[in-house]
C-alpha positions as CSV (number, residue, x, y, z in Angstrom):
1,X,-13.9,-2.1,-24.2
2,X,-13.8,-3.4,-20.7
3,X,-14.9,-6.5,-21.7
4,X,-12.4,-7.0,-24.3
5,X,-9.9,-6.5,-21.7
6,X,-11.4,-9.6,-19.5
7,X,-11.4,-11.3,-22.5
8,X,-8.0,-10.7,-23.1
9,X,-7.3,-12.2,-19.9
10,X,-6.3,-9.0,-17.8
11,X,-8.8,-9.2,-15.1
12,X,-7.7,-12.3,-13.7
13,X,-7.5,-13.8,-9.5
14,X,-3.8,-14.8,-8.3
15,X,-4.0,-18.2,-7.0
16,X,-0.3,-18.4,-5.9
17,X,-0.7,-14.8,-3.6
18,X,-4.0,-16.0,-2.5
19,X,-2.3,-19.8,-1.4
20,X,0.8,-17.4,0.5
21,X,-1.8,-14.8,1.8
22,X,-3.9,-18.2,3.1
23,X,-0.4,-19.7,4.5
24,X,0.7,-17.0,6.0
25,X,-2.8,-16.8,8.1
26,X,-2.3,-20.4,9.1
27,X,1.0,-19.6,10.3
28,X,-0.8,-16.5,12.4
29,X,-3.4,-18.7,14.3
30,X,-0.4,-21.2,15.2
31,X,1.9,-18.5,16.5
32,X,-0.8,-16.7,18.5
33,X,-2.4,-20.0,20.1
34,X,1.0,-21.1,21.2
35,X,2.3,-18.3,22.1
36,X,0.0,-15.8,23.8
37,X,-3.4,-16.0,26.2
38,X,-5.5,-13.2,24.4
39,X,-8.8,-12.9,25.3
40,X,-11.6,-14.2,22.4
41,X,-13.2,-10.6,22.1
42,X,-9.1,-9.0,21.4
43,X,-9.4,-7.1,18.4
44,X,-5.7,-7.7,17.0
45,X,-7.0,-10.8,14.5
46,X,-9.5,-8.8,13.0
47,X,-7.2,-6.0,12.2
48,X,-4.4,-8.5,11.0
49,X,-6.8,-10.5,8.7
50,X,-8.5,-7.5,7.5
51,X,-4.8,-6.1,6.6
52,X,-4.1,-9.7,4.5
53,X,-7.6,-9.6,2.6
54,X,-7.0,-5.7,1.7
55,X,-4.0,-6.4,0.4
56,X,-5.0,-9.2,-1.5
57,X,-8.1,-7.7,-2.8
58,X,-5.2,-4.7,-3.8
59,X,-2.8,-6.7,-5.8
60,X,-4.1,-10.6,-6.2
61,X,-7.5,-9.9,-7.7
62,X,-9.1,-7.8,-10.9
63,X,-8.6,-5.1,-9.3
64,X,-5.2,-4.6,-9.6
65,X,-5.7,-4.4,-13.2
66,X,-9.0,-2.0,-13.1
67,X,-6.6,0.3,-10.9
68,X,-4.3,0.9,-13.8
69,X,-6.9,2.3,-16.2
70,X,-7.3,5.7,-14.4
71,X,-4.9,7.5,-12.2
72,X,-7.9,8.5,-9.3
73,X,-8.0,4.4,-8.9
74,X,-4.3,3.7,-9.0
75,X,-3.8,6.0,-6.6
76,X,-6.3,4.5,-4.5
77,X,-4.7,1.2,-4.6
78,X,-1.5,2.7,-3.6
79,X,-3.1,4.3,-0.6
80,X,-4.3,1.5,0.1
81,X,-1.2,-0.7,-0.2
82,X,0.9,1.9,1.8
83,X,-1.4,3.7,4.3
84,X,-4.0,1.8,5.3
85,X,-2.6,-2.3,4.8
86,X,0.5,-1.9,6.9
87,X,-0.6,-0.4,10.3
88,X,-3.8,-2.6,10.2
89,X,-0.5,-5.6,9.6
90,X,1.0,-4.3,12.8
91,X,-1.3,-3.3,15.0
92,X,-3.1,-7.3,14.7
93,X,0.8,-9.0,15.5
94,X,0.6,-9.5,19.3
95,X,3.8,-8.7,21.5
96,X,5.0,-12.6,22.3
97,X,4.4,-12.9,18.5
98,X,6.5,-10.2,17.2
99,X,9.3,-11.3,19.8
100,X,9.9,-15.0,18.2
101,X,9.7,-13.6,14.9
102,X,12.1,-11.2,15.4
103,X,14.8,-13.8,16.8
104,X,15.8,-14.8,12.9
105,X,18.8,-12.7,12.4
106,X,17.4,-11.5,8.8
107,X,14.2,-10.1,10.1
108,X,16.3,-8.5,12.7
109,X,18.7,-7.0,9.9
110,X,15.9,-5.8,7.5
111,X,13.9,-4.2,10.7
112,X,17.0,-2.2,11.5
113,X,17.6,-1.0,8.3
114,X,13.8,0.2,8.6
115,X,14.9,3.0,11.1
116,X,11.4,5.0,11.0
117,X,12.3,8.4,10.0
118,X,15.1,6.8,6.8
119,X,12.2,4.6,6.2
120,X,10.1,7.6,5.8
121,X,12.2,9.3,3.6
122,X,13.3,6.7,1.5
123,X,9.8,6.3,1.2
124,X,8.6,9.6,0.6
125,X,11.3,10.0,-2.5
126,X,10.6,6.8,-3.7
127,X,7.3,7.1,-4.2
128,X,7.6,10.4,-5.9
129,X,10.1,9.3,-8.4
130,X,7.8,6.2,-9.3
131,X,5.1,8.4,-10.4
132,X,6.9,11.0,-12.7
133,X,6.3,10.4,-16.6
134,X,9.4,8.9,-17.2
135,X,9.3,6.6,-14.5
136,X,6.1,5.7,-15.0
137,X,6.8,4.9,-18.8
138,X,9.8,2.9,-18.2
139,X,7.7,0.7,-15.6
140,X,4.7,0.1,-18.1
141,X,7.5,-1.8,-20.3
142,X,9.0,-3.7,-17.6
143,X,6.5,-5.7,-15.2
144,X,9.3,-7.4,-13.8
145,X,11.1,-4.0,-12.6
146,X,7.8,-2.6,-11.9
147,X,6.6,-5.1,-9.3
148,X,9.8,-5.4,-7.6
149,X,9.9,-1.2,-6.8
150,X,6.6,-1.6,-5.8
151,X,7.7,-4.4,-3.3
152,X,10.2,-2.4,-2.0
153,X,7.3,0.7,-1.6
154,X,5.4,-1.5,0.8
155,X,8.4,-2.6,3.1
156,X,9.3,0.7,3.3
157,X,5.9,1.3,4.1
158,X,6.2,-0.9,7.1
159,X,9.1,1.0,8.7
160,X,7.4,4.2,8.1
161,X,4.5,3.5,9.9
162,X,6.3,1.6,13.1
163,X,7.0,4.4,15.5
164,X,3.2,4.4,15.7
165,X,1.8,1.1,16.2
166,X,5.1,-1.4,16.6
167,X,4.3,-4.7,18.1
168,X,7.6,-3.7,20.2
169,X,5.8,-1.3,23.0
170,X,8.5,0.4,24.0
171,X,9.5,1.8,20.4
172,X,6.4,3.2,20.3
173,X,6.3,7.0,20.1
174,X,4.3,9.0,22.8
175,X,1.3,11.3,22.1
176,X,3.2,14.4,21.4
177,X,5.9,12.5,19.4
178,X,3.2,10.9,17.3
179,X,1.7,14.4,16.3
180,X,4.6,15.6,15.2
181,X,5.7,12.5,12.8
182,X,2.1,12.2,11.2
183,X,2.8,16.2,10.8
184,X,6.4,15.2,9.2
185,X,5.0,12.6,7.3
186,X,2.4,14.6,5.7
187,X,5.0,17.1,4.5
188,X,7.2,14.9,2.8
189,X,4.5,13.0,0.8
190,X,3.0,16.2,0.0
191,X,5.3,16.9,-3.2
192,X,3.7,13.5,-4.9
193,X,0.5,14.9,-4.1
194,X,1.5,18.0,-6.1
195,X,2.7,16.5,-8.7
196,X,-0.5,14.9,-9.9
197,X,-2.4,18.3,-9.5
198,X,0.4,20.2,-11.0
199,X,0.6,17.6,-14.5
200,X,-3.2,18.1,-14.3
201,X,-2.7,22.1,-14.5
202,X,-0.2,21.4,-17.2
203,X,-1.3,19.0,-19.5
204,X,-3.7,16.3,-18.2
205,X,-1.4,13.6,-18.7
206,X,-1.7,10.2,-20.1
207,X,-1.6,7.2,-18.1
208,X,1.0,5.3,-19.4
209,X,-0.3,2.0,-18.0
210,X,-3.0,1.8,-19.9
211,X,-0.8,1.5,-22.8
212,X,0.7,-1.5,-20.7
213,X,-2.6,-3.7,-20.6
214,X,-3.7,-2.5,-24.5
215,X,-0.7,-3.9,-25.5
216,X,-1.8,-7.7,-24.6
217,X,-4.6,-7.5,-26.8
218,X,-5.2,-8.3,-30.0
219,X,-7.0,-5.1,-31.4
220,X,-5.4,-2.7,-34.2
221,X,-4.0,0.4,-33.7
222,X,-6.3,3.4,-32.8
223,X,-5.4,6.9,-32.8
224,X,-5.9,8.8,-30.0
225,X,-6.3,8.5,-26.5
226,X,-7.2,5.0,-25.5
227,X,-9.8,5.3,-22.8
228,X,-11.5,2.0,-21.1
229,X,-13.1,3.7,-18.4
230,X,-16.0,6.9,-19.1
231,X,-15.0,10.7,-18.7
232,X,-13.9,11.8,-15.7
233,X,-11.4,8.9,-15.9
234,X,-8.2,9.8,-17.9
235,X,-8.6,13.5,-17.5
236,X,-7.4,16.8,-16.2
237,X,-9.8,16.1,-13.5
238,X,-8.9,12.8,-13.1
239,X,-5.2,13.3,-11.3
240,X,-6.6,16.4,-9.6
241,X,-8.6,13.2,-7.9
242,X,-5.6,11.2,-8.2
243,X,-3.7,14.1,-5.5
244,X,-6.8,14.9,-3.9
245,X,-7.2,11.1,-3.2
246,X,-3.5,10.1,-1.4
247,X,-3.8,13.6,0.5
248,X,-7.4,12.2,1.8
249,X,-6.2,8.9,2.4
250,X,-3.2,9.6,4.1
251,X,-5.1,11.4,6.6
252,X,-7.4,9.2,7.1
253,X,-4.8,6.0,7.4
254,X,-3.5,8.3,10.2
255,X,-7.1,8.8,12.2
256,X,-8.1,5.0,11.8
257,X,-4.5,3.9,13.1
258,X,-4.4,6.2,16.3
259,X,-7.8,5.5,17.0
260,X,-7.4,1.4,16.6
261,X,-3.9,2.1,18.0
262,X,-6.0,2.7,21.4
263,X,-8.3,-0.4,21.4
264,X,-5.3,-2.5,21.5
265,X,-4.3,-2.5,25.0
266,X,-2.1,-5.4,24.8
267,X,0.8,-5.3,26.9
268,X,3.5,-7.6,27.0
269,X,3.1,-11.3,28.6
270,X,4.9,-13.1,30.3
């Protein structure tokens, strides 16, 4: 069945992400050679290229697809997207960097409407409400309004994780401060966690956006359950994995950041 999916055209590369992703990059190297005197062992590339290649390997290539056939890998992709891609973003945009970009008044205006702990929230609600039943059916009709929530996801996403590792040094929060947001943080995610293992509990749940991609191919109507990927996937056990999986990765977005957060000892130039 996979491969009638491929065939089908689903598991496809984004040339037009990949091209902005590649841009983007360009644009990176230029800023940083004009504008700061980093050392050529600094870490902060690394991490920011890393970030751009995640997230393209997230949402530009056949992964993205492969993510929607069983909850356990969607919600790896959206840890992915949302706790691991945007600090690794941060933490590789150098000080003198940050401080040009920010001069465009619109970039100013969305980072203040990015206030870390609204951002947080926003975020935290947001995300839960994506991933009830409903929700999710409504999205598996609509790409279109589907892709544009998820957009929104991973700006909040950016304000949520900047009291941590800003490129702005002095907005970053101290030791003590930072302990008690990742505590926060973990608290207000938590219900989305819960609900996966409490539909598991329920009723297993179907994943509605696997009706999404079966719809694009030619194939009759089956009854039952349509299932690409083998048992667990698409099971009781599988969104127990699903909640298991963001509570994991959460954490560990948290670790790697603090601990990166410490080899970048970049201060501001001059």
């Amino acid at each position: 069945m996979l491969f009638r999916v491929l065939l089908a055209g689903q598991l496809t590369w984004s040339i037009p992400l990949l091209t902005a992703l590649v841009g983007i990059a360009v644009l990176y190297v230029f800023l940083r050679r004009r504008l700061t005197t980093r050392k050529r062992d600094d870490l902060q590339p690394l991490f920011f290229f890393t970030g751009l290649g995640l997230l393209y390997l997230m949402i530009g290539s056949p992964l993205s697809s492969i993510s929607h056939l069983s909850f356990s890998l969607h919600m790896v992709q959206m840890s992915m997207l949302y706790f691991i891609i945007p600090p690794l973003i941060l933490l590789g945009i150098p000080t003198n960097v940050y401080t040009r970009i920010i001069t465009f008044h619109w970039i100013k205006k969305c980072k203040n409407l990015l206030f870390p702990k609204i951002a947080l929230y926003t975020f935290a609600i947001l995300f839960l409400i994506y991933h009830l039943p409903v929700t999710l059916t409504i999205f598996s009709q609509s790409s279109l309004i589907q892709n544009g929530y998820l957009i929104m996801l991973f700006g909040l996403s950016f304000g949520m994780w900047w009291p941590i590792v800003s490129p702005e040094w002095e907005q970053r929060f101290n030791k003590e401060q930072k302990k008690r947001y990742a505590l926060l943080s973990g608290m207000v995610l938590m219900p989305a966690c819960l609900l996966f293992i409490v539909n598991a509990l329920l009723d297993g749940g179907n994943n509605p956006f696997v009706t999404q991609i079966t719809s694009h191919l030619c194939t009759p109507a089956q009854s039952g359950t349509f299932t690409v990927l083998p048992p667990p996937f698409n099971t009781t056990f599988d969104q127990l994995l699903a909640g298991i999986f963001m509570l994991g990765m959460h954490k560990f977005g948290l670790v790697l950041t603090f601990k990166l957060g410490n080899k970048v000892i970049e201060q501001p130039e001059s």
